[in-house]
C-alpha positions in Angstrom: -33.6 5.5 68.8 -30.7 5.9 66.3 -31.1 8.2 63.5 -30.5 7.4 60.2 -28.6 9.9 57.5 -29.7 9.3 54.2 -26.7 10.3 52.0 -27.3 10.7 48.4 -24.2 10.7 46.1 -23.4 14.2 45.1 -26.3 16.3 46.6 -25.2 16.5 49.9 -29.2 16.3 51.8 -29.2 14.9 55.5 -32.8 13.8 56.7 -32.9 13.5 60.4 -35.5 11.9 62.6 -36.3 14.9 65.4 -38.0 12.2 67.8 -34.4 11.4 68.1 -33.2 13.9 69.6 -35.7 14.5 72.3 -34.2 13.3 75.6 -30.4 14.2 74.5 -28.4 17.3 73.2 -28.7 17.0 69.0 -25.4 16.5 67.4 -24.2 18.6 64.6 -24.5 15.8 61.6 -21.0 15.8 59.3 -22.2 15.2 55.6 -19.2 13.4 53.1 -19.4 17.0 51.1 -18.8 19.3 54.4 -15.7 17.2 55.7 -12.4 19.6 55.9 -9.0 17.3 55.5 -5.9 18.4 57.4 -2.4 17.5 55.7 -2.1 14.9 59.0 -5.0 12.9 58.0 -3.6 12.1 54.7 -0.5 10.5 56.1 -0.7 8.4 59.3 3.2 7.8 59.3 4.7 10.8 61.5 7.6 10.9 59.0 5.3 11.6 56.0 3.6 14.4 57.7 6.7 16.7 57.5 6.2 18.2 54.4 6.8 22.0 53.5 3.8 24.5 54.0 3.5 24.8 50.1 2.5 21.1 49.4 0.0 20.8 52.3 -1.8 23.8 50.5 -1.5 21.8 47.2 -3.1 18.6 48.5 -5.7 20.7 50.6 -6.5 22.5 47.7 -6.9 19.3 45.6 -9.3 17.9 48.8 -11.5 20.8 48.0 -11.6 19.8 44.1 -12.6 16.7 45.2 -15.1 18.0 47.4 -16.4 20.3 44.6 -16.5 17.9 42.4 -18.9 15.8 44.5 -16.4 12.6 45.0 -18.1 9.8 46.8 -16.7 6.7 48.6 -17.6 4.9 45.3 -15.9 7.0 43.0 -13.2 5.7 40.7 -10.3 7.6 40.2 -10.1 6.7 36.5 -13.3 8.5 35.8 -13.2 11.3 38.3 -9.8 12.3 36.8 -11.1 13.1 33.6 -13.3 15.8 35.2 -10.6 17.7 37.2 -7.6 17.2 35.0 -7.5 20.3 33.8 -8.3 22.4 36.8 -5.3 24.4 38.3 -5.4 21.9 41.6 -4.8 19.2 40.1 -1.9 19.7 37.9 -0.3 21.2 40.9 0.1 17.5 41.7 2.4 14.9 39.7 0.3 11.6 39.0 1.8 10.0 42.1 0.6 12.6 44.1 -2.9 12.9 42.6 -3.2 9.3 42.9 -2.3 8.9 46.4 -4.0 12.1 47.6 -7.6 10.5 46.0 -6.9 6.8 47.6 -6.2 8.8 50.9 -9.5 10.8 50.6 -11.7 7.9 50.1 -10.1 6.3 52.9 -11.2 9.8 55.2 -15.0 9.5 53.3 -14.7 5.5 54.5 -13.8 6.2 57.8 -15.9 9.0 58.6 -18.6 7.4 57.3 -18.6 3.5 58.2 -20.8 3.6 61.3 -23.6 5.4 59.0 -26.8 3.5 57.6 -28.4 4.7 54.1 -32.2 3.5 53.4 -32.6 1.0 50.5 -34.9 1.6 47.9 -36.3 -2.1 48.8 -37.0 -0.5 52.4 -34.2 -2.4 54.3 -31.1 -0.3 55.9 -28.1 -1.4 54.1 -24.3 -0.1 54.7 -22.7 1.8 52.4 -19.7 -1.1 52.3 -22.7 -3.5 51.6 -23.9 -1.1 48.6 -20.1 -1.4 47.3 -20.0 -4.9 47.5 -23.4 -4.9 45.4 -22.0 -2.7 43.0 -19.0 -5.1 42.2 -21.3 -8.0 42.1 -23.3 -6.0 39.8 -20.4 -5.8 37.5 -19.1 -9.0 37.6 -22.4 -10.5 36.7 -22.2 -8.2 33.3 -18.6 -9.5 32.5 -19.7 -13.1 33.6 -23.1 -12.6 30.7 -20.7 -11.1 28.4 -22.0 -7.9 28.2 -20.9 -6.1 25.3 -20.3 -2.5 24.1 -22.6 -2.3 21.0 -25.7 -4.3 23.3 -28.7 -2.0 24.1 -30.0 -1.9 27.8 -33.3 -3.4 26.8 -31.7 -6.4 25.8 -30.7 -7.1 29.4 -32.9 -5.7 31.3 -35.0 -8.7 32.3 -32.5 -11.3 33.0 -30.4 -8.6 35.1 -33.8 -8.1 37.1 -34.3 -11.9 37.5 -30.6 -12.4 38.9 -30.4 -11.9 42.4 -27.4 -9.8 41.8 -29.4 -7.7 40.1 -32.2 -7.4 42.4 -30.0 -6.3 45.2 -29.1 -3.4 43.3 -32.6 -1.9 44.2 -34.1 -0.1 41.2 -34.0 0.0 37.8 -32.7 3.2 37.2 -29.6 2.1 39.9 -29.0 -1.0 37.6 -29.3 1.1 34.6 -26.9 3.3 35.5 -24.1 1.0 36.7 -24.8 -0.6 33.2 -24.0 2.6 31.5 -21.0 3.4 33.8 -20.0 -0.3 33.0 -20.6 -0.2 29.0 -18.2 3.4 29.0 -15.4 1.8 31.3 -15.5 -1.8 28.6 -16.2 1.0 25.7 -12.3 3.0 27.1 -10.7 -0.8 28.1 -11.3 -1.5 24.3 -9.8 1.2 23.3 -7.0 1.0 24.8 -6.5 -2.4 23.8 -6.9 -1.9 20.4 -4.2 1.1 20.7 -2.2 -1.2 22.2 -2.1 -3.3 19.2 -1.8 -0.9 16.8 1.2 0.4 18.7 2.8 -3.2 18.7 1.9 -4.0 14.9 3.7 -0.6 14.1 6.6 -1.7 16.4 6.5 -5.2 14.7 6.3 -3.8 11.0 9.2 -1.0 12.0 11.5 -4.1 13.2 10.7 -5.9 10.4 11.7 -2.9 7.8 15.0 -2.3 9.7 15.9 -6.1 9.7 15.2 -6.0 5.7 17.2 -2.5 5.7 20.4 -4.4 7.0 19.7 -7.5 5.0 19.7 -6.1 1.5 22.4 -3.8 2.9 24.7 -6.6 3.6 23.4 -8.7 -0.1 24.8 -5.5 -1.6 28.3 -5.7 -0.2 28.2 -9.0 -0.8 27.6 -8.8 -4.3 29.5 -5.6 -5.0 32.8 -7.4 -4.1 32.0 -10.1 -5.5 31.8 -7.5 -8.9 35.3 -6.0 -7.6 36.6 -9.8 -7.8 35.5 -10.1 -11.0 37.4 -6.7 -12.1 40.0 -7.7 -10.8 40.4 -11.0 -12.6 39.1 -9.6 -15.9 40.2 -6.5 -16.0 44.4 -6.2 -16.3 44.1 -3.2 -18.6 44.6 0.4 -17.2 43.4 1.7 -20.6 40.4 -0.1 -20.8 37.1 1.2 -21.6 33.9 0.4 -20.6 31.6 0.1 -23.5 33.9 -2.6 -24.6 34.1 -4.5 -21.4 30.6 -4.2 -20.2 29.2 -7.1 -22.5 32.2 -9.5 -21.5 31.4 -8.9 -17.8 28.1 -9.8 -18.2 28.3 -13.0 -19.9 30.1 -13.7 -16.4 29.1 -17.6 -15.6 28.8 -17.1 -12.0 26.4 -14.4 -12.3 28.3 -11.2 -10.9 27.4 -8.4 -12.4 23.2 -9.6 -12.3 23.5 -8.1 -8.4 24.4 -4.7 -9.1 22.4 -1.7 -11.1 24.1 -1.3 -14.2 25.5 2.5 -13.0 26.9 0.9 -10.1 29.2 -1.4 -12.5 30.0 1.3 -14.0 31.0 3.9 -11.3 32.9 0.3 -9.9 34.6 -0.8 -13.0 35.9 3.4 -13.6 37.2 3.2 -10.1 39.2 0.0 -10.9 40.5 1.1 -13.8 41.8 4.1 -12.3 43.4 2.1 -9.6 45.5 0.3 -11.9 46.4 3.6 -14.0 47.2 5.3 -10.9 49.8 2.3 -10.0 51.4 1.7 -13.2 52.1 5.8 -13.8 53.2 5.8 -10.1 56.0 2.7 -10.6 56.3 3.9 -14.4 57.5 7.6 -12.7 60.1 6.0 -10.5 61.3 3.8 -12.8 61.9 7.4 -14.8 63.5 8.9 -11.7 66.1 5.7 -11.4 67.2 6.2 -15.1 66.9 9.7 -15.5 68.7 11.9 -12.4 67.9 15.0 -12.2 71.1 16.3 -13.4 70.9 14.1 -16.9 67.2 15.5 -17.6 68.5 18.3 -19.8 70.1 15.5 -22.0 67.9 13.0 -21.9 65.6 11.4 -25.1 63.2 9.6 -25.5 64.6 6.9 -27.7 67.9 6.7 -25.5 65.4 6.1 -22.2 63.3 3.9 -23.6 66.3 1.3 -24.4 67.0 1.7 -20.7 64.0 0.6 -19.4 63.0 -1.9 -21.8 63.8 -5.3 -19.3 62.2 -3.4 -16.5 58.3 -4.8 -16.0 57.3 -1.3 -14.7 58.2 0.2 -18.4 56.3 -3.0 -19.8 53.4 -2.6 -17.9 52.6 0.8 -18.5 50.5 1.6 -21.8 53.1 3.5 -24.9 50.7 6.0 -24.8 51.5 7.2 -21.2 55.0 6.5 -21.5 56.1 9.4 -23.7 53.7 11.8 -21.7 54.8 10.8 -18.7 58.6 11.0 -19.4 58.4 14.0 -21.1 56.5 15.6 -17.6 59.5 14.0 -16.1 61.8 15.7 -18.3 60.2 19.2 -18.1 60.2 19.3 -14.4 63.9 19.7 -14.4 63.8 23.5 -15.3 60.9 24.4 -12.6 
């Protein structure tokens, strides 16, 4: 007669039949909680195996987290992660490593374990691949109903204990149970989803402000030379002021001055007018410099200049009232 082991996730009890044993030497039974991994287990690939002394500790060490932490062959690694994380073992592993270390001791619990029989609640011996395979059925039959977060377990109770995917789970308290562990995993899946979305809207929202940065960025250029063009056609005067040319600008009849804040024509139209003072004094000065040598300074008036200069446009172009000041600058420089 064979005996049966009667595993039960997480408490680590082995019932054995002792009629079994009676005409051969008992075997020591090997429970999922007592097995020991060596580093070679975990990597069948000869290659793989050479790895230094400190990370087989690592990994072994993580083995024995998992182990404590009573890891089954139906654990998922997304909710037995969030127990461990924080112990010491497990951070001594990168994801990767964590990842592939947990896949690699299910496969060991699988392996050690697939020629074992558990007892059904219904009575009937079922493998523990056959419980697995119920358990998925179980869940897809809740995605199929459309199951949702905020729905109590009474509400589906019945019809998940008429469904024969339901009734091969066993119990009620097993179908209860994968129902929880099903409402938490849709409860985080949402979650994430809606994070998701938040995160894109933001993205969406962000690219959207920067393309309306650049676009009222380049409508400003735009209009403030368009303004510039308008100086420069209205605007010959190097004297001028602005309190008396603001109001012609503005009756503009294309509009030019409507695109810019009123300082901004300001600060624009004082920078234009300086522009033009700035060349008229500079061609006004060399004009000065042409008539008046340095060694005729000491001599020279006014008057006498002036009727010099009179034909030349850079004499005409510059305002009277910077003409004296600047020739008499010119004149005072020659005994510096």
């Amino acid at each position: 007669m064979e005996p049966f082991l009667d595993e039960r996730q997480g408490q680590g009890e082995v019932d054995l039949d002792p009629d079994a044993y009676e005409d051969s030497e008992p075997e020591e039974p090997t429970d999922e909680d007592d097995l020991v991994f060596a580093p070679e287990d975990i990597e069948p690939d000869a290659e793989k195996r050479v790895e230094s002394k400190e990370k087989e500790t690592k990994r072994q060490q993580f083995f024995d987290l998992l182990q404590e932490a009573k890891v089954t062959r139906f654990s998922f690694w997304k909710n037995v992660q969030k127990q461990i994380v924080e112990d010491p073992r497990c951070q001594a592993l990168d994801k990767a490593e964590r990842t592939k270390a947990f896949d690699a001791y299910l496969e060991r619990l699988n392996a050690a374990g697939s020629t074992r029989k558990v007892e059904g609640n219904d009575g009937n011996a079922k493998s523990e691949r056959e419980k697995k395979l119920e358990m998925l059925q179980f869940r897809k039959m809740l995605k199929e109903l459309g199951v949702q977060t905020q729905d109590d377990w009474d509400l589906w109770r019945e019809e998940l204990e008429q469904d024969p995917r339901g009734k091969a789970v066993g119990n009620e308290a097993e179908r209860k149970k994968l129902y929880v562990d099903y409402m938490k995993e849709l409860e985080e899946a949402q979650a994430r989803v809606r994070e998701k979305e938040k995160r894109r809207i933001a993205e969406l929202e962000q690219d959207r402000m920067e393309a309306e940065r650049k676009r009222r960025k380049v409508a400003h250029q735009a209009a403030a030379e368009a303004f510039k063009t308008l100086l420069a056609e209205e605007i010959k005067d190097p004297m001028a002021e602005w309190d008396d040319w603001h109001p012609i600008l503005a009756d503009d009849l294309q509009r030019r001055a409507d695109a810019i804040q009123f300082e901004e024509q300001r600060r624009l139209f004082k920078a234009h007018v300086q522009e033009l003072r700035d060349r008229v004094e500079s061609g006004f000065k060399q004009l000065l410099g042409e008539v008046i040598p340095p060694s005729k300074k000491e001599n020279a008036t006014w008057e006498g200049t002036k009727l010099k200069m009179a034909t030349d446009m850079r004499f005409k172009r510059c305002p009277p009232s910077l003409q004296v000041a600047l020739f008499q600058k010119h004149v005072d420089s020659s005994s510096q």
